[in-house]
TILO-736676 format. One record per residue (C-alpha): residue number from 1; x, y, z. Coordinates in Angstrom, 3 decimals. Layout:
<lummar k="NUM" u="X" v="Y" w="Z"/>
...
//
This chain:
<lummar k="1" u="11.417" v="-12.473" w="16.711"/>
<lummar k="2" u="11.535" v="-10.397" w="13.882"/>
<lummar k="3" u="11.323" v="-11.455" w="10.467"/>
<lummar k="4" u="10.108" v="-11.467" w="6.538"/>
<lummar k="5" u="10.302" v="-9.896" w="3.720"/>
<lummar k="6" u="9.144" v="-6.952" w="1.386"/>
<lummar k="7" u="5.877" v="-8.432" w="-0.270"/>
<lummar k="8" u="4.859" v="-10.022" w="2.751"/>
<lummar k="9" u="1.982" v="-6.975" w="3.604"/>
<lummar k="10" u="1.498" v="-10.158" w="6.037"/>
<lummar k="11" u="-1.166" v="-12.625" w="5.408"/>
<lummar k="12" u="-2.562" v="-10.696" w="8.200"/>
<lummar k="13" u="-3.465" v="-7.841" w="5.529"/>
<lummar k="14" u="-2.636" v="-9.486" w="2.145"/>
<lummar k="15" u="-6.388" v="-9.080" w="1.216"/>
<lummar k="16" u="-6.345" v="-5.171" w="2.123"/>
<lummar k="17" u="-2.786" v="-4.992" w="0.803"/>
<lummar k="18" u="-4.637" v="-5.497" w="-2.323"/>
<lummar k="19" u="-7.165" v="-3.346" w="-2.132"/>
<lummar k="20" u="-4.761" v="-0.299" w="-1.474"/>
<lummar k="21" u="-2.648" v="-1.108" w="-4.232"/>
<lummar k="22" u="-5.418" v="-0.624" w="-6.302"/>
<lummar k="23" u="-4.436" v="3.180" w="-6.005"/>
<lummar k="24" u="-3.054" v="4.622" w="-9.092"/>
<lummar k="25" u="-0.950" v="7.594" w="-9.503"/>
<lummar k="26" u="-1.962" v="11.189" w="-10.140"/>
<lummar k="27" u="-1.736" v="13.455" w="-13.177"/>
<lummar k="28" u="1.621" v="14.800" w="-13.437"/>
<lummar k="29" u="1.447" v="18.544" w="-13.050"/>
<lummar k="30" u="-1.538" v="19.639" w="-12.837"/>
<lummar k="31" u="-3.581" v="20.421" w="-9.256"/>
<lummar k="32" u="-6.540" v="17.558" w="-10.230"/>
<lummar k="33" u="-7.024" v="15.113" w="-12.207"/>
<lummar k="34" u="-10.624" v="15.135" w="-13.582"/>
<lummar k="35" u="-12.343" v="13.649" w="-16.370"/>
<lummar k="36" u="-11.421" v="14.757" w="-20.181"/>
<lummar k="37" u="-14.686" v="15.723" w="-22.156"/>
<lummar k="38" u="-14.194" v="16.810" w="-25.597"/>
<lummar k="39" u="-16.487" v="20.407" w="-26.621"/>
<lummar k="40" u="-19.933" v="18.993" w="-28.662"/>
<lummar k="41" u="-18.676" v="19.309" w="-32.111"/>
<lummar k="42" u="-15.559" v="19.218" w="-31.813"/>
<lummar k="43" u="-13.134" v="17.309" w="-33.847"/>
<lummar k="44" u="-10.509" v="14.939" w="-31.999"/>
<lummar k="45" u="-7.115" v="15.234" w="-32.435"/>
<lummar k="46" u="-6.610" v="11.939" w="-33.705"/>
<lummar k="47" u="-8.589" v="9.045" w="-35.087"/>
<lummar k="48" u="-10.186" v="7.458" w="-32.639"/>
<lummar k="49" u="-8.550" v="4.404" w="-30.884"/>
<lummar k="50" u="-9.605" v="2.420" w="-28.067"/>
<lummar k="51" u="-5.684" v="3.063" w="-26.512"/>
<lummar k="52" u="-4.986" v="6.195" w="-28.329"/>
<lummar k="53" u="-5.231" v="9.266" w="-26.550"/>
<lummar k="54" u="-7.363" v="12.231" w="-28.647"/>
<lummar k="55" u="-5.257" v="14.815" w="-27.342"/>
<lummar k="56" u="-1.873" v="13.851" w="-27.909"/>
<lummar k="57" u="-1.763" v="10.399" w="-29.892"/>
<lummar k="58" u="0.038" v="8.928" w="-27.077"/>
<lummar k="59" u="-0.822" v="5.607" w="-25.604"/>
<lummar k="60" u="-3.747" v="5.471" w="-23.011"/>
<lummar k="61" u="-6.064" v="2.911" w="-21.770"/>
<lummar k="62" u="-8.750" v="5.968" w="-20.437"/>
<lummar k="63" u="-11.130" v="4.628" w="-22.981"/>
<lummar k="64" u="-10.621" v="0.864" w="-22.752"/>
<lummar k="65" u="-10.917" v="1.399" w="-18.512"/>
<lummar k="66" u="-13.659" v="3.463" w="-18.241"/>
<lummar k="67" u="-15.613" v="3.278" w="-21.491"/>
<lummar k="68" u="-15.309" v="-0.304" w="-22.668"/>
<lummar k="69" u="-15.061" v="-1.787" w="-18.724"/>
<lummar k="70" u="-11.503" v="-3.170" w="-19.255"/>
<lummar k="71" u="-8.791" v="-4.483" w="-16.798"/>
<lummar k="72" u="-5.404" v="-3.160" w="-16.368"/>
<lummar k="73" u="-2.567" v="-6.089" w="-15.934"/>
<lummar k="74" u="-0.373" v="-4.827" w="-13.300"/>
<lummar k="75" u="2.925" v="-7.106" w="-12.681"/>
<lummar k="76" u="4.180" v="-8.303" w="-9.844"/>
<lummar k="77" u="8.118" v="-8.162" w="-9.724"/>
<lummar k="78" u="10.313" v="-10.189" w="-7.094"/>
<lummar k="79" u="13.633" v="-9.822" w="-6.606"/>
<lummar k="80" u="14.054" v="-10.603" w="-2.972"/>
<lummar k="81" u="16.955" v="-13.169" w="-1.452"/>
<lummar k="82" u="14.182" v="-14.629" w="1.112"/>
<lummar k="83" u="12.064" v="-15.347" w="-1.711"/>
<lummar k="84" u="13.584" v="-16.000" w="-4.676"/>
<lummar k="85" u="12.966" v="-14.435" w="-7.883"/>
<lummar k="86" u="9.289" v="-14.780" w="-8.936"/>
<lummar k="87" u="6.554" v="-12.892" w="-10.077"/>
<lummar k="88" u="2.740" v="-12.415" w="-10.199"/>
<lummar k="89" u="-0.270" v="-10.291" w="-11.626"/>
<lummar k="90" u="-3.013" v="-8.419" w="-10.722"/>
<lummar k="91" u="-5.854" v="-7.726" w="-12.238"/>
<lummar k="92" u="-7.588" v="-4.666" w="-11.788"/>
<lummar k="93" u="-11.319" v="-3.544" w="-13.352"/>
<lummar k="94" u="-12.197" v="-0.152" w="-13.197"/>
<lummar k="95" u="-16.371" v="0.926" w="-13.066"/>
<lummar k="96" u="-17.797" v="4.117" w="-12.596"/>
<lummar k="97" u="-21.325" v="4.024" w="-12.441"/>
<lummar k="98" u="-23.303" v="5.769" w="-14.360"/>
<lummar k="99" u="-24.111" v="9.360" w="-13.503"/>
<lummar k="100" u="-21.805" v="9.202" w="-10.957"/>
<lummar k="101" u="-19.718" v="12.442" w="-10.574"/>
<lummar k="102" u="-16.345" v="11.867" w="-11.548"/>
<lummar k="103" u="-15.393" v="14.992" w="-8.944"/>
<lummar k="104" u="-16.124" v="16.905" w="-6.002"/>
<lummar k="105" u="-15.613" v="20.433" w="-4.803"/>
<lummar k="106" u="-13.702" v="20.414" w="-1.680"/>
<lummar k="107" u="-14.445" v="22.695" w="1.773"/>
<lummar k="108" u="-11.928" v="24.829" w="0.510"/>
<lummar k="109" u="-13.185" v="25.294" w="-2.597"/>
<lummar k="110" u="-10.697" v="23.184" w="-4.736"/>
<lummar k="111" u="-11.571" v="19.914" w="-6.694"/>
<lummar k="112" u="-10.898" v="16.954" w="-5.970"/>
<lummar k="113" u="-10.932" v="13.874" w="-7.851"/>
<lummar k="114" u="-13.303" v="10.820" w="-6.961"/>
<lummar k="115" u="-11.848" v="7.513" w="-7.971"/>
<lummar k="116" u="-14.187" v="5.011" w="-9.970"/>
<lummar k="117" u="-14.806" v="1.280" w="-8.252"/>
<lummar k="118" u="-11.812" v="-0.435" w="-8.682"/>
<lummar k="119" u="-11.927" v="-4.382" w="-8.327"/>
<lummar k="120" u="-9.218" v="-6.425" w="-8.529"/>
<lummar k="121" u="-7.855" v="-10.348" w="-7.788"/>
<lummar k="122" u="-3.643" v="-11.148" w="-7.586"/>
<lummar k="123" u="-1.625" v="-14.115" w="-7.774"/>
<lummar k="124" u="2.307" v="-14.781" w="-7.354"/>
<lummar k="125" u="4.529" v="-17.448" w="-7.238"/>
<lummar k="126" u="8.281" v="-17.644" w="-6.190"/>
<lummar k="127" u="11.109" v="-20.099" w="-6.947"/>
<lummar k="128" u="11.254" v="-21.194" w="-3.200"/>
<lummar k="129" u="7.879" v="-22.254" w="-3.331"/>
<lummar k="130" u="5.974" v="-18.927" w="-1.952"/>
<lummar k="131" u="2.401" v="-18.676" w="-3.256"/>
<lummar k="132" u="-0.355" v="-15.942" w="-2.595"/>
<lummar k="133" u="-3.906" v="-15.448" w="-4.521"/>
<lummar k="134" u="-7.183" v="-13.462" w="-3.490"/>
<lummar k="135" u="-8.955" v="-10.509" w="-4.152"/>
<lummar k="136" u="-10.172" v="-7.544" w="-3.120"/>
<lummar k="137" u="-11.891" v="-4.067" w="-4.082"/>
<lummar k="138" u="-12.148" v="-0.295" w="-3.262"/>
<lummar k="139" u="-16.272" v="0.960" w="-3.684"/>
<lummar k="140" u="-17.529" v="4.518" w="-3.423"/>
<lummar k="141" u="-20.937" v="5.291" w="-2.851"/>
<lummar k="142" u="-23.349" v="8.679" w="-2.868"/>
<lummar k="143" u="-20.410" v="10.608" w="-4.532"/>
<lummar k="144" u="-17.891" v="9.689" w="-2.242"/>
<lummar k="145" u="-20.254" v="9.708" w="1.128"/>
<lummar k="146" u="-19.238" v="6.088" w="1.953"/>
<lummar k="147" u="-16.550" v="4.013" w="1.019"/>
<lummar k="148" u="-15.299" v="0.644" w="1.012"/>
<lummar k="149" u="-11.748" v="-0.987" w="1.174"/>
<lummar k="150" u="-11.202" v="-4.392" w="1.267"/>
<lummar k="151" u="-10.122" v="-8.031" w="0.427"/>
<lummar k="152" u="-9.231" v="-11.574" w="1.158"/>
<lummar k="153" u="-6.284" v="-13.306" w="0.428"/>
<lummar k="154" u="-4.667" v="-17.129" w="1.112"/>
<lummar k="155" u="-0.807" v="-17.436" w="0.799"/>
<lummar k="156" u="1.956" v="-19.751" w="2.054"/>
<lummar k="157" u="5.429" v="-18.331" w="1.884"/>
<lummar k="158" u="8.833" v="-19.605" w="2.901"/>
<lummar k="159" u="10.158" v="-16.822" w="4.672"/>
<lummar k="160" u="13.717" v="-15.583" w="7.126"/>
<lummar k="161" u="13.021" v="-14.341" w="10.178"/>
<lummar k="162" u="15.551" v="-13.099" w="12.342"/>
<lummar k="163" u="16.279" v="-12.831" w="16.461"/>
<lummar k="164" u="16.820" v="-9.269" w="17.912"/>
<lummar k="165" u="20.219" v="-9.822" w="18.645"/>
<lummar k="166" u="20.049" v="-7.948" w="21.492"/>
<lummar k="167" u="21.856" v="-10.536" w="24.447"/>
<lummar k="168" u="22.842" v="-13.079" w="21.739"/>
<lummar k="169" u="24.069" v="-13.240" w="18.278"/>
<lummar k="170" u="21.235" v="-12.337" w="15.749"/>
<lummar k="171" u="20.067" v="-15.680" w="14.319"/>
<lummar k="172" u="18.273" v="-16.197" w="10.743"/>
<lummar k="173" u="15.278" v="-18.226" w="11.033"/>
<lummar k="174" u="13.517" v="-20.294" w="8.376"/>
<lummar k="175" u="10.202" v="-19.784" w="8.359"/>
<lummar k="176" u="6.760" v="-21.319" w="6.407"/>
<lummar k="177" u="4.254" v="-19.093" w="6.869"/>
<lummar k="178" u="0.935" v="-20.248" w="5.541"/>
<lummar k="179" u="-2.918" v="-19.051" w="6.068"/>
<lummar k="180" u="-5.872" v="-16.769" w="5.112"/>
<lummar k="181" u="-6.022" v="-13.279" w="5.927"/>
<lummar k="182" u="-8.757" v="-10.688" w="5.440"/>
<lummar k="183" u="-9.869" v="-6.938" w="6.134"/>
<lummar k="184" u="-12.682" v="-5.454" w="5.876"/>
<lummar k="185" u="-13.626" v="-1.380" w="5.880"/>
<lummar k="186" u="-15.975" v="0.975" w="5.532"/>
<lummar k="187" u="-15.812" v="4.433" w="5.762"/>
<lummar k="188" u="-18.273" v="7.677" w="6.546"/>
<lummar k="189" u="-17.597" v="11.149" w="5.308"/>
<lummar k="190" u="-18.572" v="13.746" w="8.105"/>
<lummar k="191" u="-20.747" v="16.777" w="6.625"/>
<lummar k="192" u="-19.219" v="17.878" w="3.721"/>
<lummar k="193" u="-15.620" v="17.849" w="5.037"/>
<lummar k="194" u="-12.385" v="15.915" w="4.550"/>
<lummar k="195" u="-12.886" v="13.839" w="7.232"/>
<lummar k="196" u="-13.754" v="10.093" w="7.481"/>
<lummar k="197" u="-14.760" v="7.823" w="10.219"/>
<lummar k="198" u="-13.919" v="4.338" w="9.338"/>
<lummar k="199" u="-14.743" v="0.749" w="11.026"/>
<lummar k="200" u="-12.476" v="-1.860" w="10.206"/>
<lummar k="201" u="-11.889" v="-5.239" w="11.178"/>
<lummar k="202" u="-9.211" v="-7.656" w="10.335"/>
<lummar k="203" u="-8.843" v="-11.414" w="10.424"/>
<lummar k="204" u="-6.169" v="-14.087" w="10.068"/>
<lummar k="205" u="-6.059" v="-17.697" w="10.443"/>
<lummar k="206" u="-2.089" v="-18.209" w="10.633"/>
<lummar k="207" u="0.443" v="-21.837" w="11.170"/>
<lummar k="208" u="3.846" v="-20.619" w="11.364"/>
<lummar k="209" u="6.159" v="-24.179" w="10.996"/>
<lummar k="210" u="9.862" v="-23.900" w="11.480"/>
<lummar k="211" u="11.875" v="-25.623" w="9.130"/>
<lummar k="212" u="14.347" v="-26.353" w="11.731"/>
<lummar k="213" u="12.548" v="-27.981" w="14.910"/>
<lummar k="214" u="15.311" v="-27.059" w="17.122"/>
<lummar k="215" u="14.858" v="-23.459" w="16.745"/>
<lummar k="216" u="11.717" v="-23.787" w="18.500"/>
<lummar k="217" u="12.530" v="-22.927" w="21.881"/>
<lummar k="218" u="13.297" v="-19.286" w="20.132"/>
<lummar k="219" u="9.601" v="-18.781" w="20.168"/>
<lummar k="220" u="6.826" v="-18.150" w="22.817"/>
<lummar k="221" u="3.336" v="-20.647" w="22.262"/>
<lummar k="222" u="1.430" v="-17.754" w="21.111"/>
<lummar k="223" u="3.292" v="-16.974" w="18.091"/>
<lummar k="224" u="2.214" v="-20.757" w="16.252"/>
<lummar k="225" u="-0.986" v="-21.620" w="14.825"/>
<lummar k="226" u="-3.424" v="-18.688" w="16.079"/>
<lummar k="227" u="-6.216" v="-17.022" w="15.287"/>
<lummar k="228" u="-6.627" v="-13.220" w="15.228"/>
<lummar k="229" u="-9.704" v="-11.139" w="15.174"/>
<lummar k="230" u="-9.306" v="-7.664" w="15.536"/>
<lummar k="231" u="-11.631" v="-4.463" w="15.633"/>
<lummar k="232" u="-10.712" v="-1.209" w="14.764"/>
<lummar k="233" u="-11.674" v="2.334" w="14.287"/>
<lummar k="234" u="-10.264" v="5.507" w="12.476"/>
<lummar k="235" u="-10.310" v="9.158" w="11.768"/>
<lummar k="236" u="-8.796" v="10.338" w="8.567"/>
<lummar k="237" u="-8.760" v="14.079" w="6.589"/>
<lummar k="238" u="-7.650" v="13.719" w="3.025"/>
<lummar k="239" u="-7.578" v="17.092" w="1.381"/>
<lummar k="240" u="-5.295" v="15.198" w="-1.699"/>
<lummar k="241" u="-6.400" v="16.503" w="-5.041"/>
<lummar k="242" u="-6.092" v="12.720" w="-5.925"/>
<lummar k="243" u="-6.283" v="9.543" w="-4.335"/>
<lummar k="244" u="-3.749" v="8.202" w="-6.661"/>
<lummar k="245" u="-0.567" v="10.270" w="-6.939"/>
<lummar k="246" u="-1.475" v="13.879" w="-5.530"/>
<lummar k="247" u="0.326" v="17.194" w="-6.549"/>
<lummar k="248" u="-1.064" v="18.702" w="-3.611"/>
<lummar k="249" u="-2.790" v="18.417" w="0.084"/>
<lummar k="250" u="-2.278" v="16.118" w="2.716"/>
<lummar k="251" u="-3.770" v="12.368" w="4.280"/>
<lummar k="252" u="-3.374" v="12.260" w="8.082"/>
<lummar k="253" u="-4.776" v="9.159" w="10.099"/>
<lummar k="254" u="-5.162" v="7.495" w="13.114"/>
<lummar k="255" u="-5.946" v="4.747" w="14.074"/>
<lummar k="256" u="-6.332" v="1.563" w="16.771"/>
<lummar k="257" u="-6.753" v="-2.188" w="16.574"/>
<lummar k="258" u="-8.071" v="-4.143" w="19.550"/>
<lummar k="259" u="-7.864" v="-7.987" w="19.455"/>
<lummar k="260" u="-10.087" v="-9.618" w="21.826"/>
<lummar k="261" u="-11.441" v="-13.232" w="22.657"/>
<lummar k="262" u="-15.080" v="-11.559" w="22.461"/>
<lummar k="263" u="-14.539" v="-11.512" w="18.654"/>
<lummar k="264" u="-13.177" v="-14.413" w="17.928"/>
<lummar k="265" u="-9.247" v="-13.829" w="18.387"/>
<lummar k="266" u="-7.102" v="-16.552" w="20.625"/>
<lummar k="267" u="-4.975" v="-13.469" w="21.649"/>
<lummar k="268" u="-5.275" v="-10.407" w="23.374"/>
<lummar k="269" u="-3.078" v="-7.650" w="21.813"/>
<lummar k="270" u="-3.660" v="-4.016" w="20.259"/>
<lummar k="271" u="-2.068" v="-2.681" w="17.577"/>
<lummar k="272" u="-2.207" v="1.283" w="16.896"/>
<lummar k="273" u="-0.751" v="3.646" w="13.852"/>
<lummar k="274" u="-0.724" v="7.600" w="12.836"/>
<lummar k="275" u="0.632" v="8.810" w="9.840"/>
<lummar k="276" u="0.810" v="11.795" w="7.588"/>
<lummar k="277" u="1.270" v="12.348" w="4.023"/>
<lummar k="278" u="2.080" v="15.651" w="2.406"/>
<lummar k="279" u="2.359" v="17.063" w="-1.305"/>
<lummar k="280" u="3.399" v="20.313" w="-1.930"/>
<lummar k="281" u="4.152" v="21.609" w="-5.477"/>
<lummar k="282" u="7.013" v="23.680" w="-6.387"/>
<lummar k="283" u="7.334" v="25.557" w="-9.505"/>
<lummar k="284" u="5.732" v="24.076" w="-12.517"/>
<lummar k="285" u="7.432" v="20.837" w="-12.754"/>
<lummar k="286" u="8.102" v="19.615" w="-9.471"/>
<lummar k="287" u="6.263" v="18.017" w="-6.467"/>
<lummar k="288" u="7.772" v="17.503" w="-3.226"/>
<lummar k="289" u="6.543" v="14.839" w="-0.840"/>
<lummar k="290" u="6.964" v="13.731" w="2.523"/>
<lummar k="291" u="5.785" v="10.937" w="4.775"/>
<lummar k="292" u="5.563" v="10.442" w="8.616"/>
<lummar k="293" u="4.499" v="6.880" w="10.069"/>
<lummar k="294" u="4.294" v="5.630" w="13.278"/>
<lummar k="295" u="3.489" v="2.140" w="14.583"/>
<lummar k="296" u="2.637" v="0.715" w="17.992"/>
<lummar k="297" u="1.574" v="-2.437" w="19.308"/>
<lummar k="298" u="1.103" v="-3.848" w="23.074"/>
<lummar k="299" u="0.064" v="-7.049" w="24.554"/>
<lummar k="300" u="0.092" v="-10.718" w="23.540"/>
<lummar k="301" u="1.576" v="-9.632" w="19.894"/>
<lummar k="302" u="2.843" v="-12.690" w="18.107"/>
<lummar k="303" u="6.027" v="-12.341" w="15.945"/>
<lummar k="304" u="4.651" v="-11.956" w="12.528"/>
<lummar k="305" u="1.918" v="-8.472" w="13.901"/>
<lummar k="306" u="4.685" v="-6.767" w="15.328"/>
<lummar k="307" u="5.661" v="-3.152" w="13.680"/>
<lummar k="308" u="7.926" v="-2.931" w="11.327"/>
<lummar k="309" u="10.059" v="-0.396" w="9.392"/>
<lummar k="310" u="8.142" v="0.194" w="6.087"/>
<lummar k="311" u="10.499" v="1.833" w="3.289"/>
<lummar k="312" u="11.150" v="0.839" w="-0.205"/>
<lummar k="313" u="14.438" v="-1.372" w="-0.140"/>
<lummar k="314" u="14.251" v="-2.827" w="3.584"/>
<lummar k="315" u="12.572" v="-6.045" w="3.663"/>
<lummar k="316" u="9.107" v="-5.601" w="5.198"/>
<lummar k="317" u="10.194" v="-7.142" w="8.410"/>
<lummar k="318" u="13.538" v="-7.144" w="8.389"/>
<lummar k="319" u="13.210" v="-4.467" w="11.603"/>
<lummar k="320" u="10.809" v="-5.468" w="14.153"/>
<lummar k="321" u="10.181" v="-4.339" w="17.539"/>
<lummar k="322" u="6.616" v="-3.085" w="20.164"/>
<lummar k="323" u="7.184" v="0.255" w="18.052"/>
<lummar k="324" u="8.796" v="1.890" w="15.050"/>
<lummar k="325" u="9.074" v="5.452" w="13.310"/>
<lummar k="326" u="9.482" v="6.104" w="9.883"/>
<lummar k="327" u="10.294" v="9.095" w="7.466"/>
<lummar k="328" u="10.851" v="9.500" w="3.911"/>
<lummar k="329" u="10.810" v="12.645" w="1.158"/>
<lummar k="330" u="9.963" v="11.954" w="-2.030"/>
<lummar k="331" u="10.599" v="14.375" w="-5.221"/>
<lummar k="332" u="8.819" v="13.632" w="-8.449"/>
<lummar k="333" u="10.120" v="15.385" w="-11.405"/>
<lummar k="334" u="7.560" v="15.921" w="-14.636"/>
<lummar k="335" u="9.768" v="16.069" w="-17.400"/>
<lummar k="336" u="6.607" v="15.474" w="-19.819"/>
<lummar k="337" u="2.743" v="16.079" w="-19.954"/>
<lummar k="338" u="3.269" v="11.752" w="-20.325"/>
<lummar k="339" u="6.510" v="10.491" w="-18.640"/>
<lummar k="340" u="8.005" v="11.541" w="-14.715"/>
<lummar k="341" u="11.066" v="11.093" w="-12.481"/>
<lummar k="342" u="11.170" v="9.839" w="-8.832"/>
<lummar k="343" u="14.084" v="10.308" w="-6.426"/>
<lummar k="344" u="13.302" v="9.120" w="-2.613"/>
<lummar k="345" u="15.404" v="8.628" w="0.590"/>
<lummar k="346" u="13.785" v="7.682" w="3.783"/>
<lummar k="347" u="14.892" v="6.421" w="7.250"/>
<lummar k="348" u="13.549" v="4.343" w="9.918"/>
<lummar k="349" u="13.875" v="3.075" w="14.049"/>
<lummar k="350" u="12.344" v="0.322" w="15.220"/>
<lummar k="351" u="12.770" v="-0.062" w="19.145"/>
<lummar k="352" u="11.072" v="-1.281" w="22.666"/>
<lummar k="353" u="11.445" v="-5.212" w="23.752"/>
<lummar k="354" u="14.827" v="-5.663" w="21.932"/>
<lummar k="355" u="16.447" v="-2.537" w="22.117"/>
<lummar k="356" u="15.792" v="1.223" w="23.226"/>
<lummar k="357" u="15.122" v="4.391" w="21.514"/>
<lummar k="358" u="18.829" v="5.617" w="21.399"/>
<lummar k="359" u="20.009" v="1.915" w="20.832"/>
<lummar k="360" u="18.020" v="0.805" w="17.736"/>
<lummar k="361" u="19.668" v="1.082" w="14.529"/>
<lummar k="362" u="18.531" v="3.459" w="12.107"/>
<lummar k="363" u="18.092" v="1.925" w="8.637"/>
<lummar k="364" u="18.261" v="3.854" w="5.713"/>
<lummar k="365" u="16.878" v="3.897" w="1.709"/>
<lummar k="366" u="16.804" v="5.597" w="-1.039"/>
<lummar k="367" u="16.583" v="4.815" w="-4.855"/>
<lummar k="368" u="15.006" v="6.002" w="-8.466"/>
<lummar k="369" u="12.154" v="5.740" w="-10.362"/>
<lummar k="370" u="10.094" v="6.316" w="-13.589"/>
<lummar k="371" u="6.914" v="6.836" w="-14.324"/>
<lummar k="372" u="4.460" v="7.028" w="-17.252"/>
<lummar k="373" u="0.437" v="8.429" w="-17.335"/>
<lummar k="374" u="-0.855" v="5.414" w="-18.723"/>
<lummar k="375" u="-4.392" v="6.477" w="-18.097"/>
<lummar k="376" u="-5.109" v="10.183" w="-18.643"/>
<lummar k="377" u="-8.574" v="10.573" w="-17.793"/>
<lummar k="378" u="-7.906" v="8.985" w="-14.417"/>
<lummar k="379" u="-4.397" v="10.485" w="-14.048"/>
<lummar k="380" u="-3.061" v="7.151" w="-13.411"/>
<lummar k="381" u="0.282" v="6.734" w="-14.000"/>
<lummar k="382" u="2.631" v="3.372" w="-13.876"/>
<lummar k="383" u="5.932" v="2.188" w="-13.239"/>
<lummar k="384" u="8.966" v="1.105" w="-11.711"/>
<lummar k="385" u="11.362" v="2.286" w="-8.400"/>
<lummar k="386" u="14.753" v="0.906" w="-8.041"/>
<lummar k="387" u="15.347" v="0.747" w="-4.403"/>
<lummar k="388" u="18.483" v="-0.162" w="-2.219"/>
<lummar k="389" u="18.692" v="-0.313" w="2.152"/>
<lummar k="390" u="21.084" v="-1.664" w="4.207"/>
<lummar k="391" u="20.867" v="-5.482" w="3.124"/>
<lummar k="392" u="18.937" v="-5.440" w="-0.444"/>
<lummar k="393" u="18.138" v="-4.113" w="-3.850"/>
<lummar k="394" u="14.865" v="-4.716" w="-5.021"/>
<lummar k="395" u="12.869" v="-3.655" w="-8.004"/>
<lummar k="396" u="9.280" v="-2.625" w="-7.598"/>
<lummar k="397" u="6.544" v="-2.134" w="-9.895"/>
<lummar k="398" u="4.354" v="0.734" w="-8.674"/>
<lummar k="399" u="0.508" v="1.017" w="-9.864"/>
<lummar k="400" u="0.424" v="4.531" w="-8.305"/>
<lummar k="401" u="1.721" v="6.154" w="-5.458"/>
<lummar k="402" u="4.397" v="4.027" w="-3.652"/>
<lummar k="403" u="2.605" v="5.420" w="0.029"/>
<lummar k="404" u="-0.011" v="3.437" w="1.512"/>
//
C-alpha cells in the first residue's frame, strides 16, 4: 500500500517531527548569524522595547526569546483534501544557559552559530476528526559537544491510502490511523570537527482500522496493530553557518535503522537514508540551495514505514515504494535586511515492489514563498510557502528552513 498525507511525519516520528521543526531560519545575507551586543556606552537606536529591535525599530522577539524566556506561537496550517481544513500550534521556548557561548569557530576557521535549547509541545485538529498532541525538544551541551533531538507524540488521523496500481486499478483507501510514536537522539561531536556520531532509537505503538472491512484482503497481517522498535546509528558533517536557514556550507548524513524482536519490535525490517544539503551564496542578495535525499527500506516493512517522496506540495505518502530519490533547488532572494523571497522546484521517484526504476512516475513541485527575520539575534526568520504537485495545493507555515 501506499498512502497519507503531508503532515503525517507518521506517528512513527511525530515526536521527532517536532523536535526538527523546532529549527528556525537563518539571517538573511549575512555568512552567520551570531548574537547582537551593543558597545558599553552606547546609546540604542531606539527606546527600548521588549519586541522592538535597537537597530532598526523593526519588530523582533530577540529580547522577549532569549532575555525574558518567552515562547514563540508557531501555527499550524492545513489545507489538505485527506484531512480537511484544520489547524494547530506549537509552542516553542527558547533557553540559552547562562555563559553558554552563543558561537563556535569552525575547523576551517569560520563561525558558526550554536542554537539555544529549544523546547516545544504541538497540537492540531482537523475537520475529519484528525488529532495529534506531544512534545519534544532539541538540547546542546559543552558548547555544542553533545546534543539532543527528540520527542513524543499521540495522534489519530483519518487518512487515504492508495494501492500501487501496478496489475490493478489504483484504489483509494480509507484509513484511521491512531497511536503513540517517539524518537529519541543523542549526538557526539568528534574532536573539534563537523562531524557527529549519533544513536537513535525510534518507537511506535500503531492500529491501523479500515473504514471499509472489505478492503482488508488489500493488506498483509503485519501492516495492523504492531509494534515497532527500532535502533539506529548515524554519521553527519554540518559545516552550515546556521542550523536554521544557512547562507552557506553543507549537512550530509547517513544513516540506518534496524528493527528487531531483541528490542522490543513485532517486526523485522530496516530502514536506511543519505542525504545532502547545500547553500551556496551568490552575489550579495542571493542564496542558492539544493537538496539530495535518498530512502531505503527492506524486510517485513508495514505500509505506513515505507519511503516516500518528501517535497513541498505532494502529500507525504502519496508515493510509496522499498525506495525513493528526491531532488529539489531552492533560491532565496533577500530583498531586505528584514523580509526574503523563496522560489523552489523539486522532483521525485519512488520505485521497487510496485514498479521499477524506469517505470515509476516522476512527480514534480514547485511553488513561492515569503519570509520575515522575526528574531534577529537568532537569525530566525518565519513564514509561509505556497506549494503545488501533481494532485494538491497546500499552504505551509515554515518556522525555518523548509529541509529537514
Amino acid at each position: 500500500m501506499t498512502g497519507a498525507r503531508r503532515l503525517m511525519p507518521w506517528v512513527a516520528l511525530a515526536g521527532g517531527a517536532l523536535a526538527a521543526d523546532l529549527h528556525a531560519a537563518g539571517r538573511a545575507g549575512e555568512g552567520a548569524a551570531v548574537e547582537a551586543t551593543q558597545a558599553p556606552g552606547a546609546e540604542p537606536a531606539v527606546a527600548a522595547s521588549t519586541f522592538r529591535d535597537p537597530d532598526d525599530g523593526r519588530f523582533d522577539m530577540s529580547k522577549w526569546l532569549l532575555d525574558r524566556h518567552g515562547f514563540l506561537p508557531v501555527p499550524i496550517i492545513i489545507t489538505d483534501p485527506a484531512l480537511g481544513y484544520g489547524g494547530g500550534m506549537v509552542f516553542a521556548f527558547f533557553h540559552r544557559p547562562k555563559g553558554s557561548a552563543s558561537t563556535r569557530t569552525a575547523s576551517d576557521g569560520s563561525t558558526q552559530m550554536i542554537a539555544p535549547n529549544i523546547i516545544g509541545a504541538l497540537v492540531m485538529k482537523t475537520e475529519n476528526g484528525s488529532k495529534a498532541y506531544g512534545g519534544g525538544g532539541m538540547l546542546h551541551f559543552r558548547d555544542d559537544t553533545w546534543r539532543y533531538k527528540g520527542g513524543v507524540a499521540d495522534a489519530d488521523f483519518n487518512i487515504d491510502f492508495y494501492t500501487s496500481g501496478r496489475l490493478l486499478p489504483e484504489t483509494q483507501v480509507a484509513v484511521n490511523l491512531t497511536g503513540l510514536g517517539s524518537m529519541q537522539q543523542v549526538s557526539r561531536r568528534i574532536g573539534n570537527r563537523e562531524l557527529f556520531l549519533s544513536a537513535q532509537w525510534i518507537y511506535t505503538d500503531l492500529d491501523p482500522r479500515l473504514q471499509d472491512p472489505g478492503q482488508r484482503p488489500l493488506f498483509e497481517d503485519m501492516d495492523f496493530e504492531q509494534v515497532n522498535s527500532g535502533l539506529g546509528l548515524s554519521l553527519e558533517y554540518d559545516s552550515r553557518d546556521n542550523p536554521f536557514t544557512p547562507s552557506r556550507g553543507y549537512l550530509l548524513m547517513a544513516q540506518g535503522n534496524a528493527y528487531l524482536p531483541e528490542i522490543g519490535s513485532d517486526l523485522t525490517f530496516q530502514t536506511y537514508r543519505a542525504h545532502g544539503y547545500g547553500y551556496w551564496p551568490v552575489g550579495a542578495h542571493l542564496v542558492l540551495g539544493g537538496r539530495a535525499d535518498f530512502r531505503h527500506a527492506d524486510g517485513d516493512v508495514p505500509f505506513y514505514r515505507l519511503p516516500y517522496i518528501d517535497l513541498r506540495g505532494i502529500a507525504s505518502a502519496r508515493y510509496q515504494d522499498d525506495t525513493t530519490g528526491v531532488l529539489e533547488s531552492e533560491l532565496r532572494w533577500n530583498v531586505t535586511p528584514r523580509w526574503a523571497g523563496i522560489g523552489f522546484i523539486g522532483a521525485g521517484r519512488a520505485w521497487g515492489a510496485r514498479a521499477g526504476f524506469d517505470d515509476a512516475t516522476t512527480a514534480v513541485s514547485k511553488g513561492l514563498g515569503v519570509r520575515y527575520l522575526v528574531a534577529r539575534r537568532l537569525g530566525l526568520y518565519m513564514g509561509a510557502d505556497y506549494a503545488w504537485g501533481p494532485e494538491d495545493r497546500t499552504v505551509i507555515v515554515q518556522f525555518g528552513g523548509a529541509w529537514r
